[in-house]
ZANUNU-991930 format. One record per residue (C-alpha): residue in three letters; residue number from 1; x, y, z. Coordinates in steps of 0.001 Angstrom, whole numbers, plus 500000, padded with zeros to 6 digits. Layout:
BEGIN
<site code="ALA" pos="NUM" x="X" y="Y" z="Z"/>
...
//
This chain:
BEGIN
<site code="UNK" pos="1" x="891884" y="059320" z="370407"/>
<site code="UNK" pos="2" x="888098" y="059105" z="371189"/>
<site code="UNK" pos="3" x="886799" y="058256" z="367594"/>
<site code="UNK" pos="4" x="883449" y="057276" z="367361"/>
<site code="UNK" pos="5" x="881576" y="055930" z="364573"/>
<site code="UNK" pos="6" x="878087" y="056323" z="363495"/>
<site code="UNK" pos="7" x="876786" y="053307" z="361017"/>
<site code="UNK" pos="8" x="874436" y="054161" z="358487"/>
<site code="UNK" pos="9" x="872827" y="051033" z="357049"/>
<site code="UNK" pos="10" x="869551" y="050082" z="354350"/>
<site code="UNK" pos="11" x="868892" y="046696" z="356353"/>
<site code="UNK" pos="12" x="866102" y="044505" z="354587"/>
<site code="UNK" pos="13" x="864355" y="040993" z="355345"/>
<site code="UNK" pos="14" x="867249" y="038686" z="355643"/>
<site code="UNK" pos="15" x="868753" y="038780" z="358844"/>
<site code="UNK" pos="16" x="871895" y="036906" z="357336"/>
<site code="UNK" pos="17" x="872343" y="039491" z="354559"/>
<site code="UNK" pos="18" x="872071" y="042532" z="357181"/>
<site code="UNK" pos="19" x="874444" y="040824" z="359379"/>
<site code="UNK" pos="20" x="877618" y="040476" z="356184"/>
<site code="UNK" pos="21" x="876840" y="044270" z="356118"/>
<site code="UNK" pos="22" x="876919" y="045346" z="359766"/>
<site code="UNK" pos="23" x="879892" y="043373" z="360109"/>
<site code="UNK" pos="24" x="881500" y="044848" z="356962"/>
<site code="UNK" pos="25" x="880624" y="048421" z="358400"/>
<site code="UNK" pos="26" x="882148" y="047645" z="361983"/>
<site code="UNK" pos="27" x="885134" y="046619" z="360591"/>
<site code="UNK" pos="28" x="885212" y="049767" z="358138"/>
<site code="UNK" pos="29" x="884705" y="051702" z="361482"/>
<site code="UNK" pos="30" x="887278" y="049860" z="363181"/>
<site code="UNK" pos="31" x="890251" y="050237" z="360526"/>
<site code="UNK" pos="32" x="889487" y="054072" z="360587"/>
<site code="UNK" pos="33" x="890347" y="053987" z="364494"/>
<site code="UNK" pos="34" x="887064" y="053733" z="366139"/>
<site code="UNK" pos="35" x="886679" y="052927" z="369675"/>
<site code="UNK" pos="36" x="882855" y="053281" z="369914"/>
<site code="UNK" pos="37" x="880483" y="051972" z="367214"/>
<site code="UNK" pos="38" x="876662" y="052961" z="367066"/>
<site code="UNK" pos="39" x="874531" y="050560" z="364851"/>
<site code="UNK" pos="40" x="870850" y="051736" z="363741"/>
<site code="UNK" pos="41" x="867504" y="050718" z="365149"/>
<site code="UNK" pos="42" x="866737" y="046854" z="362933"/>
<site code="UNK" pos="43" x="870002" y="046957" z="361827"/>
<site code="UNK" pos="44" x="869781" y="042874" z="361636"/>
<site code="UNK" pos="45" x="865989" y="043097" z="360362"/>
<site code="UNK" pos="46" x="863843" y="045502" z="359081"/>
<site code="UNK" pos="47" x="860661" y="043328" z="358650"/>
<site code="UNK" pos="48" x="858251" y="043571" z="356013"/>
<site code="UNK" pos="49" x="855290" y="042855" z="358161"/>
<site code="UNK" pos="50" x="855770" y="043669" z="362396"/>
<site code="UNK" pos="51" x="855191" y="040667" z="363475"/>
<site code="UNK" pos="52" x="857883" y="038792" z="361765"/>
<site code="UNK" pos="53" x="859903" y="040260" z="364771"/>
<site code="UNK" pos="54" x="858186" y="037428" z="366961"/>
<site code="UNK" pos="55" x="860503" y="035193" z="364771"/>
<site code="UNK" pos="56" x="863659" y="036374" z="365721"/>
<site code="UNK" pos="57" x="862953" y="037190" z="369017"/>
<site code="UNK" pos="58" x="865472" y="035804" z="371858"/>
<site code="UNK" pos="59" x="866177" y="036077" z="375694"/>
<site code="UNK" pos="60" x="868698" y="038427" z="377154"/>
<site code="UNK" pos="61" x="871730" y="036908" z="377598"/>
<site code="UNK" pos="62" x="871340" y="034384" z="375066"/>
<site code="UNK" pos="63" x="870824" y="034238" z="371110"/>
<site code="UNK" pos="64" x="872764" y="034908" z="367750"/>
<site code="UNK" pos="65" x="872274" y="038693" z="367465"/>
<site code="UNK" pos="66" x="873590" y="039064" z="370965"/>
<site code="UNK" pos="67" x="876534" y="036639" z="369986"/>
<site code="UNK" pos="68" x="877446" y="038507" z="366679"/>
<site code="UNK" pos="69" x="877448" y="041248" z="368959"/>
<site code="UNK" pos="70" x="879798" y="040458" z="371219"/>
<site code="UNK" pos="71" x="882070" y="038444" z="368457"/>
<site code="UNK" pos="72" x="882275" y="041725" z="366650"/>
<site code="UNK" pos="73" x="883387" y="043461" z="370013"/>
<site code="UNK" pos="74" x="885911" y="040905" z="371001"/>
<site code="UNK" pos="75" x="887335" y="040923" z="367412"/>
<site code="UNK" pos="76" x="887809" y="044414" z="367096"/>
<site code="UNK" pos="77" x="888303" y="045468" z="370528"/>
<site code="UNK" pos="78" x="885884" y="048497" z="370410"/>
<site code="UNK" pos="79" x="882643" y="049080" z="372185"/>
<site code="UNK" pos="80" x="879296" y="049076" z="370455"/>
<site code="UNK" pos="81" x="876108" y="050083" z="371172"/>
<site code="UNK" pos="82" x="873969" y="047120" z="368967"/>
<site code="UNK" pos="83" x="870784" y="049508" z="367537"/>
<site code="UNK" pos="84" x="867826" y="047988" z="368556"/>
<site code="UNK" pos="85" x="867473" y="043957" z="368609"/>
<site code="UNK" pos="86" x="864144" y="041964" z="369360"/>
<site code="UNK" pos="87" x="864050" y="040522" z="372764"/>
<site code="UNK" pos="88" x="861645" y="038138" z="374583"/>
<site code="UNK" pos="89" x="859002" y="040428" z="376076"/>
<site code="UNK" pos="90" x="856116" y="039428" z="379127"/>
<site code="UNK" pos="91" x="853698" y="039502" z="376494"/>
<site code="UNK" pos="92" x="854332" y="036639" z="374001"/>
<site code="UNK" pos="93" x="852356" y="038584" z="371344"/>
<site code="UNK" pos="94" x="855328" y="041308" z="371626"/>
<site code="UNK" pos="95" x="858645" y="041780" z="371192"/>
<site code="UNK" pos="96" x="861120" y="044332" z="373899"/>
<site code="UNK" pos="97" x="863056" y="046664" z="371257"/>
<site code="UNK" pos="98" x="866300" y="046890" z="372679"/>
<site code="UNK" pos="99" x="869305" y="048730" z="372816"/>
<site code="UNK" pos="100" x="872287" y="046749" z="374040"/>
<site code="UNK" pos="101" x="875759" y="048107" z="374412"/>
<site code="UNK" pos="102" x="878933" y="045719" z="375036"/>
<site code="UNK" pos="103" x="882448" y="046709" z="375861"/>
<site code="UNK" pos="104" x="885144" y="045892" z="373731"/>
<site code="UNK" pos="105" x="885560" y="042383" z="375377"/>
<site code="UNK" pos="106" x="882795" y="041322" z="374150"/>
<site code="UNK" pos="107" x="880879" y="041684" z="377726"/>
<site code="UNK" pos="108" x="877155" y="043063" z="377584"/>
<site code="UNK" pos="109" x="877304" y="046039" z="380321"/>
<site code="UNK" pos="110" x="873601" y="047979" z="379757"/>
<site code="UNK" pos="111" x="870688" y="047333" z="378267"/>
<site code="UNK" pos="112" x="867681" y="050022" z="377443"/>
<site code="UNK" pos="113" x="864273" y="049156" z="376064"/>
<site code="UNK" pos="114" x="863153" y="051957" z="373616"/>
<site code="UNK" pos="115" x="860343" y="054025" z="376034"/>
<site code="UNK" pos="116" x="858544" y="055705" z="373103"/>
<site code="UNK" pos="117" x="856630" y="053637" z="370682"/>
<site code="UNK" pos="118" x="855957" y="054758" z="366924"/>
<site code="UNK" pos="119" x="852096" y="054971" z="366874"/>
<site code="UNK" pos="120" x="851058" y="057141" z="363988"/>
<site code="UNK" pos="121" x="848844" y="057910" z="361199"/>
<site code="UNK" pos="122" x="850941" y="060587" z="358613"/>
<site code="UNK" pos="123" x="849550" y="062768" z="356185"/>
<site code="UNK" pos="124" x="850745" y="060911" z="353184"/>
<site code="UNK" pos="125" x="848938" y="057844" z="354559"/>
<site code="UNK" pos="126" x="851989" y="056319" z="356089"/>
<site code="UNK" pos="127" x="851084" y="054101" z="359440"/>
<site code="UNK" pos="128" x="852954" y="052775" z="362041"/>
<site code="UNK" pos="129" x="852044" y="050814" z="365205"/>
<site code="UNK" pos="130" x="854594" y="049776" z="367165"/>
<site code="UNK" pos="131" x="852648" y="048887" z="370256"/>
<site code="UNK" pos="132" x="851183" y="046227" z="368275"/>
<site code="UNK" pos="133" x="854223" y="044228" z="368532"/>
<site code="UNK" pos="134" x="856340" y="045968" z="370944"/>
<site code="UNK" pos="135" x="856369" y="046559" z="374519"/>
<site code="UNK" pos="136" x="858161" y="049613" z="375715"/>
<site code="UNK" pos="137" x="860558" y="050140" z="378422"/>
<site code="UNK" pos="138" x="860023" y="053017" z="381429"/>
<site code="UNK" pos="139" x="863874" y="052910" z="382433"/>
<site code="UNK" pos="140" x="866512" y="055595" z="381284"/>
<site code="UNK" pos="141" x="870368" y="054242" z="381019"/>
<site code="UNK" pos="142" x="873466" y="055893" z="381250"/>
<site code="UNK" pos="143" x="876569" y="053645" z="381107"/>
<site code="UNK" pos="144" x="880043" y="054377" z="382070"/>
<site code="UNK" pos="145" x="882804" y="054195" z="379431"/>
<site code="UNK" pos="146" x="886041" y="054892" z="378341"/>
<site code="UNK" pos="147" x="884694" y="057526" z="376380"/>
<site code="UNK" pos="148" x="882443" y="059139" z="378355"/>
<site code="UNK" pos="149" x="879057" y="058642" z="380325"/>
<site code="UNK" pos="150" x="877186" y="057808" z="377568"/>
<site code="UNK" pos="151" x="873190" y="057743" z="377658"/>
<site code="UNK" pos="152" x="870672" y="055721" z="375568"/>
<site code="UNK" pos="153" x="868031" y="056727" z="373050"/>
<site code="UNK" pos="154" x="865986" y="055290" z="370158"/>
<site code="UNK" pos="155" x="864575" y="057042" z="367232"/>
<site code="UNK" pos="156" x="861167" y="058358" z="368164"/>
<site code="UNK" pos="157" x="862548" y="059390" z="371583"/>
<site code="UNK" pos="158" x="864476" y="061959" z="370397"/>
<site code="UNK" pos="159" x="861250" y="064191" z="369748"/>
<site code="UNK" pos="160" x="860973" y="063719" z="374040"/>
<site code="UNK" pos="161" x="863537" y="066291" z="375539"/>
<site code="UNK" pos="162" x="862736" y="065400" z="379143"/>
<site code="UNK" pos="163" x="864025" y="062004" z="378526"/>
<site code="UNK" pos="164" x="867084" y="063821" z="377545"/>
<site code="UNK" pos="165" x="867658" y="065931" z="380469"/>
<site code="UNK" pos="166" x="866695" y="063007" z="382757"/>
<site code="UNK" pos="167" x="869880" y="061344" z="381492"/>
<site code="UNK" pos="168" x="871646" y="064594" z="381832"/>
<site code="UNK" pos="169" x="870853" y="064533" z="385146"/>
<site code="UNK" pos="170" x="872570" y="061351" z="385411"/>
<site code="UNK" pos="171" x="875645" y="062591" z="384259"/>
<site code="UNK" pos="172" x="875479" y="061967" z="380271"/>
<site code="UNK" pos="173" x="878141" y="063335" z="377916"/>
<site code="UNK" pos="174" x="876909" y="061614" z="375200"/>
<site code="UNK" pos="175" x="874053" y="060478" z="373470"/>
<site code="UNK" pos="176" x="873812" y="057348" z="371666"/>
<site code="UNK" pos="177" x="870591" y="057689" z="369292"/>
<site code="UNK" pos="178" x="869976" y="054272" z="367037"/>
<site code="UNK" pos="179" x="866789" y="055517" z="364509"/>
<site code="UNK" pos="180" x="865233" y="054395" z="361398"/>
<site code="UNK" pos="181" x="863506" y="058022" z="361065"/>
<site code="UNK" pos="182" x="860832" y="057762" z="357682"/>
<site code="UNK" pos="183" x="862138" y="059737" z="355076"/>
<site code="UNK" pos="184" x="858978" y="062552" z="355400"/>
<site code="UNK" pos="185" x="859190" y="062831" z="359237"/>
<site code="UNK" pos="186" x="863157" y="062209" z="358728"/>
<site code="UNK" pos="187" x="863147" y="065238" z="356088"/>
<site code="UNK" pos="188" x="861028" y="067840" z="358153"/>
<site code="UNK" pos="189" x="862797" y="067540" z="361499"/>
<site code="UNK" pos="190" x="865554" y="064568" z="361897"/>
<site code="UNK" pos="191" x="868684" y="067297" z="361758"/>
<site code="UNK" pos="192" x="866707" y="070235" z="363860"/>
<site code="UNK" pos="193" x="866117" y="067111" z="366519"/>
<site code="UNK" pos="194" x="869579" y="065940" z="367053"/>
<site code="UNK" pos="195" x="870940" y="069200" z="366632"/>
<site code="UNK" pos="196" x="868827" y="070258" z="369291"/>
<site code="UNK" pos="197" x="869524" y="067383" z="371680"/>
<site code="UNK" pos="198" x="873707" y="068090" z="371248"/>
<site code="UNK" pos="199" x="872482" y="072443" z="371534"/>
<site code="UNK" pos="200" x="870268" y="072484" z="374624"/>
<site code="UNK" pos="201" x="872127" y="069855" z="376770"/>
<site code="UNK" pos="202" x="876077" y="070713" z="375297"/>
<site code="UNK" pos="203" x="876269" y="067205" z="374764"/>
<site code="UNK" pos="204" x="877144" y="064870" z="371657"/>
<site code="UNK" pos="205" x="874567" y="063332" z="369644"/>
<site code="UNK" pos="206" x="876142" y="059968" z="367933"/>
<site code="UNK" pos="207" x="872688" y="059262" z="365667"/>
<site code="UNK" pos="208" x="872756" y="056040" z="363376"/>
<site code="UNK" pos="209" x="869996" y="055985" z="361078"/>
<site code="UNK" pos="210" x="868476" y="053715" z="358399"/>
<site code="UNK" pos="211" x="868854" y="055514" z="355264"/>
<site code="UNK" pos="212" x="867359" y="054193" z="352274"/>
<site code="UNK" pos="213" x="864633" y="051787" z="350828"/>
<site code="UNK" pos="214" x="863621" y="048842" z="352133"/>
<site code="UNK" pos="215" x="861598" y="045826" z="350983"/>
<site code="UNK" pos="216" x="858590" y="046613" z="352765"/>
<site code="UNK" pos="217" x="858187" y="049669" z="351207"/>
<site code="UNK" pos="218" x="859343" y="052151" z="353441"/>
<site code="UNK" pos="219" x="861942" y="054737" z="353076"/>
<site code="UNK" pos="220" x="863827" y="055465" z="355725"/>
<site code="UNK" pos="221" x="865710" y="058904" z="356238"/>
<site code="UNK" pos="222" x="868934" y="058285" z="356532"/>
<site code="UNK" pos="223" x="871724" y="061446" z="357190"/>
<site code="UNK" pos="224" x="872725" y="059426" z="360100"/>
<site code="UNK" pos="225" x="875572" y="062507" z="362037"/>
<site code="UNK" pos="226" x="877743" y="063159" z="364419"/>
<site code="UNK" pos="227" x="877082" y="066560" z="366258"/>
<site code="UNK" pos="228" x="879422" y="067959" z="368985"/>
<site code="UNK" pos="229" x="878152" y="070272" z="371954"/>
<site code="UNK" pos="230" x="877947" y="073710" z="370285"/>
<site code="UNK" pos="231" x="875474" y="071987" z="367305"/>
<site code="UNK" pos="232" x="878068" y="071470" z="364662"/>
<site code="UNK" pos="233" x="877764" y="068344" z="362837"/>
<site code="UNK" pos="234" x="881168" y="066867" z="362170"/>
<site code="UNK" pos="235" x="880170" y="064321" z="359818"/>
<site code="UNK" pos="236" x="877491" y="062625" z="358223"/>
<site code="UNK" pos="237" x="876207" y="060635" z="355358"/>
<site code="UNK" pos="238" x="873121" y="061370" z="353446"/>
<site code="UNK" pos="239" x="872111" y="058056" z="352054"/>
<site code="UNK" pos="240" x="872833" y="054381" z="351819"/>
<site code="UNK" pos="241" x="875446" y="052381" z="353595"/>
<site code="UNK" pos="242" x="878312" y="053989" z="355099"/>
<site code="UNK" pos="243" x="880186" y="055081" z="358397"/>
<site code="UNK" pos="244" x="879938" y="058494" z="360074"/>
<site code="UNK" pos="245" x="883115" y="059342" z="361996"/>
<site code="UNK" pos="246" x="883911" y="062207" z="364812"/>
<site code="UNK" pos="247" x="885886" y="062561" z="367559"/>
<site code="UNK" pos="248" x="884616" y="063094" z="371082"/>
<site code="UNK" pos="249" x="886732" y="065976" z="372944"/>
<site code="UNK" pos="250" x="885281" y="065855" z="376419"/>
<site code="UNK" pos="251" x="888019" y="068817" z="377567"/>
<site code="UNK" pos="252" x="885759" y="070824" z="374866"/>
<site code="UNK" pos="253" x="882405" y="069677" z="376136"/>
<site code="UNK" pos="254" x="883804" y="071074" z="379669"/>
<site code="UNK" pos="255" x="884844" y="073996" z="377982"/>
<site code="UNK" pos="256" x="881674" y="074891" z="376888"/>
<site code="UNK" pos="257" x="879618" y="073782" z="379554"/>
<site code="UNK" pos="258" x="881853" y="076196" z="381540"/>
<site code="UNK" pos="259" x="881459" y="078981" z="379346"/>
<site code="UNK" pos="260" x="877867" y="078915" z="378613"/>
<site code="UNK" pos="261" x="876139" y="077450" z="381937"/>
<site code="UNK" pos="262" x="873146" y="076895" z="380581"/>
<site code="UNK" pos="263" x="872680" y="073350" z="382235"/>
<site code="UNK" pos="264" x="873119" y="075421" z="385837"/>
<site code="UNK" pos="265" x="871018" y="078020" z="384823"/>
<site code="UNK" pos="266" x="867560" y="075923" z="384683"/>
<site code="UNK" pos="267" x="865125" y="077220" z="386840"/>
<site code="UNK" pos="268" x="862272" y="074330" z="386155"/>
<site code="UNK" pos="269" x="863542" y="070985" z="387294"/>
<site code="UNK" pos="270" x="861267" y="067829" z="387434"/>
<site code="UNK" pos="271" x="861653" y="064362" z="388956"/>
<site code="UNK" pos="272" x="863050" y="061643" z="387657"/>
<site code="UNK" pos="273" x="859748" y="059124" z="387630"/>
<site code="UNK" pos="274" x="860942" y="056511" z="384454"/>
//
């Protein structure tokens, strides 16, 4: 059975602390039958001031997020797709936010850098900066795997369809969609996104949020879901810690991709330039 999990998490300050919990959650997800785990964006920290990602921040390939990673892979024998850790960026003042995915031996097989940085000013006086900090990525990823091709997003990048359809293009079946939506930008539009996404490509949407709130102050969305190809959400959670289960029936995607041919049917088509 293709079960995959969703991970819904309220992640704070101390790294240690988040990790007990993620790990807790994986194994929740992996007693239930899951193959494929999705962890939200700062699962192991959601900072109370930006730059205290600098901290934390370590080189691909090396580090102890990208080794509890991999542990919790090995031990369980599943795949997961890790949120969003800091890595080493060019810029030393900045942090890449990245979303790493390793196979269930514990092997890291893709890597994408979220390409759309939070950089807003919201009406209740909410701001958020992320290009202070962070340095984006201008690659899209979609990885091969037992369940699926299976394509990478983060958070604010769900509000960019093209980046969507560019994986499409590339053959996803699957989104994987880490967030930490805010709870008023979360409220307005976080279902009617990755309903969307699953709708207009006939895809599923796996979308791990941060739900809950957090030391810093902010409140994060939550409602982290599972929605299959037609737009149905087969699970979700609406707050606080927890794990989000579906299956994913690719015979059904097919199905429906054969009986509604919308994806053949597009008349505008762009190049691929990211």
């Amino acid at each position: 059975m293709n079960l995959a999990a969703a991970i819904q998490m309220a992640s704070g300050p101390n790294m240690g602390a988040n990790l007990i919990e993620a790990s807790r959650l994986i194994a929740s997800a992996a007693s239930s039958g899951a193959g494929l785990v999705v962890l939200p964006e700062n699962f192991a920290l959601m900072p109370i001031h930006e730059p205290d990602r600098l901290e934390i921040a370590e080189p691909h390939g090396d580090g102890p997020l990208q080794n509890f990673l991999a542990a919790r892979a090995r031990e369980h024998g599943l795949w997961i797709v890790g949120g969003t850790i800091p890595l080493t960026a060019s810029d030393k003042r900045k942090v890449c936010p990245a979303c790493l995915v390793f196979d269930d031996k514990g092997e890291n097989v893709a890597r994408y850098d979220k390409m759309h940085l939070f950089d807003v000013n919201l009406e209740n006086g909410e701001e958020y900066h992320e290009s202070v900090t962070q340095e984006p990525g201008d690659k899209t990823v979609v990885v091969d795997t037992p369940f699926g091709k299976l394509g990478l997003a983060v958070c604010y990048d769900l509000r960019f369809p093209e980046l969507f359809r560019c994986m499409l293009d590339e053959g996803a079946e699957i989104f994987a969609v880490p967030s930490a939506f805010t709870e008023i930008t979360g409220k307005a539009h976080w279902e009617v996104l990755v309903r969307a996404r699953a709708i207009e490509n006939l895809a599923y949407v796996i979308a791990a949020d941060q739900g809950g709130y957090h030391v810093s102050g902010r409140e994060t969305h939550g409602d982290s879901m599972i929605v299959g190809p037609w737009g149905q959400v087969h699970d979700r959670l609406a707050r606080g810690s927890g794990v989000v289960l579906s299956e994913l029936d690719l015979k059904r995607m097919a199905s429906i991709r054969s009986s509604l041919p919308s994806i053949q049917h597009r008349r505008i088509r762009f190049e691929n330039s990211v």
